[in-house]
MIKERO-605298 format. One record per residue (C-alpha): x, y, z; residue in one letter. Coordinates in steps of 0.02 Angstrom, whole numbers, plus 50000, padded with zeros to 5 digits. Layout:
XYZA
...
//
This chain:
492914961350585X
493234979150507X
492864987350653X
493964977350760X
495384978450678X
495204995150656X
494934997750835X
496824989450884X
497515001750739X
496685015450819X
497855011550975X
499305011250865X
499105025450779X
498945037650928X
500315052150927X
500945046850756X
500975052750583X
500145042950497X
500005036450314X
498175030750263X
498675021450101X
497225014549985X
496905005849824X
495754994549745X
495824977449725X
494744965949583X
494294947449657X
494144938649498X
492914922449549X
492534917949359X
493344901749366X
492254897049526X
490974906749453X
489764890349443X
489734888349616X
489824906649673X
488124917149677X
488044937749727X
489284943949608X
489404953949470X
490484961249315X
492324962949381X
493554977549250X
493414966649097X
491754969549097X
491214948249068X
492124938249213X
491144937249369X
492104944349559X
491864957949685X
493064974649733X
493854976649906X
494504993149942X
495594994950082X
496455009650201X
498155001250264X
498905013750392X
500835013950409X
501795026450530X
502735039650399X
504195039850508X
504835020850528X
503525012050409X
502884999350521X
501024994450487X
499864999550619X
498344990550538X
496814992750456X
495795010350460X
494525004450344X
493754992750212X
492624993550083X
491694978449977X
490614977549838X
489944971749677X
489434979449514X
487874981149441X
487684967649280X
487174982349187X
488274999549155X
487225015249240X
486935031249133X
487395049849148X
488795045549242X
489405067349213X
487755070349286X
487765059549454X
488255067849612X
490185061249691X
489115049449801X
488115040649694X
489865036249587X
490855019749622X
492465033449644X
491545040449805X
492445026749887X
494085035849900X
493105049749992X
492305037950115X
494005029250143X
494795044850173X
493295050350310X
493505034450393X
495385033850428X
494915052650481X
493765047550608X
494625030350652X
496445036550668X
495765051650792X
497335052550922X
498545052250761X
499495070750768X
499455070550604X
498415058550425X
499095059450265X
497995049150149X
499045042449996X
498185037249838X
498545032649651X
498065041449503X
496265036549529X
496125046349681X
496505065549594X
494635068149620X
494105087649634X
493115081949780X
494425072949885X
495375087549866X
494075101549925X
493365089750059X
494735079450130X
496105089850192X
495675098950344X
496815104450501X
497425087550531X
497535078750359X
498405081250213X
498215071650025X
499545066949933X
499005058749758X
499675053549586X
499145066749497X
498085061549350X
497015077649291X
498125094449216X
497165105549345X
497245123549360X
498315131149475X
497665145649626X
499385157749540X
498885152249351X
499555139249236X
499205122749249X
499995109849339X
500825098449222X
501725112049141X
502185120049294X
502855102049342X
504045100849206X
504785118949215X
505475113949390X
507235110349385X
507795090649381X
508225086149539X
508855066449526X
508705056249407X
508185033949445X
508345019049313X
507315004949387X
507404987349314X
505634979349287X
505404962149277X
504444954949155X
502654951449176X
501624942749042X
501214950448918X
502324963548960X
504144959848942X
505454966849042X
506084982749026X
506894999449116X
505995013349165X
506705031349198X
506115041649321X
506585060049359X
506305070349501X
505665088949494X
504875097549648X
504475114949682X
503965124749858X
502405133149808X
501415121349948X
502545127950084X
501745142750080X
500065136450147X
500805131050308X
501615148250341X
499785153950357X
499075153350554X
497795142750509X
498995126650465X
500275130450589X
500035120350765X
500555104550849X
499805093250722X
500605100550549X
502355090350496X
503165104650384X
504935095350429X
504205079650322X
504325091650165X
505805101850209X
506845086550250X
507325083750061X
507485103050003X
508715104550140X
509695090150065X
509395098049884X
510275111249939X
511615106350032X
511845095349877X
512155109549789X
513105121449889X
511675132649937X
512055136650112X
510605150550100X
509275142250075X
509995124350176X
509875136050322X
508245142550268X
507545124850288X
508635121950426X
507705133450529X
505855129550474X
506125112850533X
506315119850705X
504815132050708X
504065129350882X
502445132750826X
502285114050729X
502745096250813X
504455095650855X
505795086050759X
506375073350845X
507515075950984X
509225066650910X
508895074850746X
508325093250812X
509905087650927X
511155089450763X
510085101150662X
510345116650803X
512225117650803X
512315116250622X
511225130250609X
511875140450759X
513805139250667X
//
């Protein structure tokens, strides 16, 4: 069933950049567990179920799903394995964002370009180093203070960066939890834009217009013609896929004045 479904999204997908968005899922059966059999321990560690990971892909430029690239079922052992530090990335239950990630790789073949999206679960060393290649990119929630290739590390880094916007979003309540507001601020910096000015991730695959769209509005937000030009005119570097033509259409003339 995987592997036709994938196969129609593999149709879809071709010429597109694509999101490969995945998470895991808990199927709690402990209220059928009576009359269920092959299961095991599900998060709370007592109630009986399985875990169903899938890769959802959705074109980054209009949203629309495309289908499945992948998915991934299985059940716990009933009892907790040791040296979990010690085991290699595939013998861990977290391997699974690695072989989601390979799969949407090798399933979503014709896209130009893959970025594989994951939660905080995902910030795995070895997604990172394996993963991204000339083709796909990894964006994740970042959940580990890692070191940084020009020193510091990252959280810090993160929060010297300049507020850019600022969101209040109402959440409603969800037993136990009440409702409430969350804040959320924006900070960003460019330091990743300089790994596609290097030959080796320049080419008709590589979307640097996906990241400059929103420092170009940044700055023409705040009257920083410079640097609104500077992004202006990486958009339309001929040596990535091209912008599309009504937007490329606007963006020359505005540069050109």
């Amino acid at each position: 069933m995987v592997e036709a479904a994938a196969a129609r999204t593999r149709i879809a997908a071709r010429g597109r950049h694509v999101l490969a968005l995945q998470d895991t899922s808990e199927i709690n059966y402990q209220a059928k567990a009576g009359r269920k059999q092959e299961l095991g321990p599900v998060g709370n560690g007592t109630d009986l179920g399985l875990f169903v990971h899938p890769v959802l892909a959705l074109d980054a430029a209009t949203g629309e799903c495309l289908g499945l690239a992948d998915l991934q079922v299985w059940r716990r052992a009933p009892t907790k394995v040791a040296a979990r530090r010690t085991r290699p990335i595939e013998a861990k239950e977290s391997f699974r964002w690695l072989k989601g990630a390979a799969a949407a790789q090798q399933r979503l073949s014709g896209a130009w370009l893959i970025t594989v999206v994951g939660d905080g679960e995902s910030d795995i060393f070895e997604h990172w180093a394996r993963t991204p290649d000339a083709r796909v990119e990894v964006l994740a929630r970042a959940a580990q203070d890692r070191a940084l290739v020009g020193g510091g590390l990252l959280f810090a880094t993160l929060s010297g960066f300049a507020e850019a916007a600022r969101y209040t979003i109402a959440l409603p309540a969800r037993p136990p939890r009440t409702a409430r507001t969350a804040t959320l601020a924006v900070r960003f910096g460019e330091e990743a834009l300089g790994e596609w000015g290097s030959e080796g991730r320049l080419g008709y695959g590589v979307f640097q217009w996906t990241a400059r769209f929103p420092l170009l509005a940044v700055a023409l937000a705040r009257g920083d013609v410079e640097h609104a030009l500077e992004h202006g005119a990486a958009m339309l570097d001929p040596r990535q896929q091209p912008l599309p033509d009504e937007i490329a259409a606007a963006l020359v003339p505005a540069i050109a004045s």
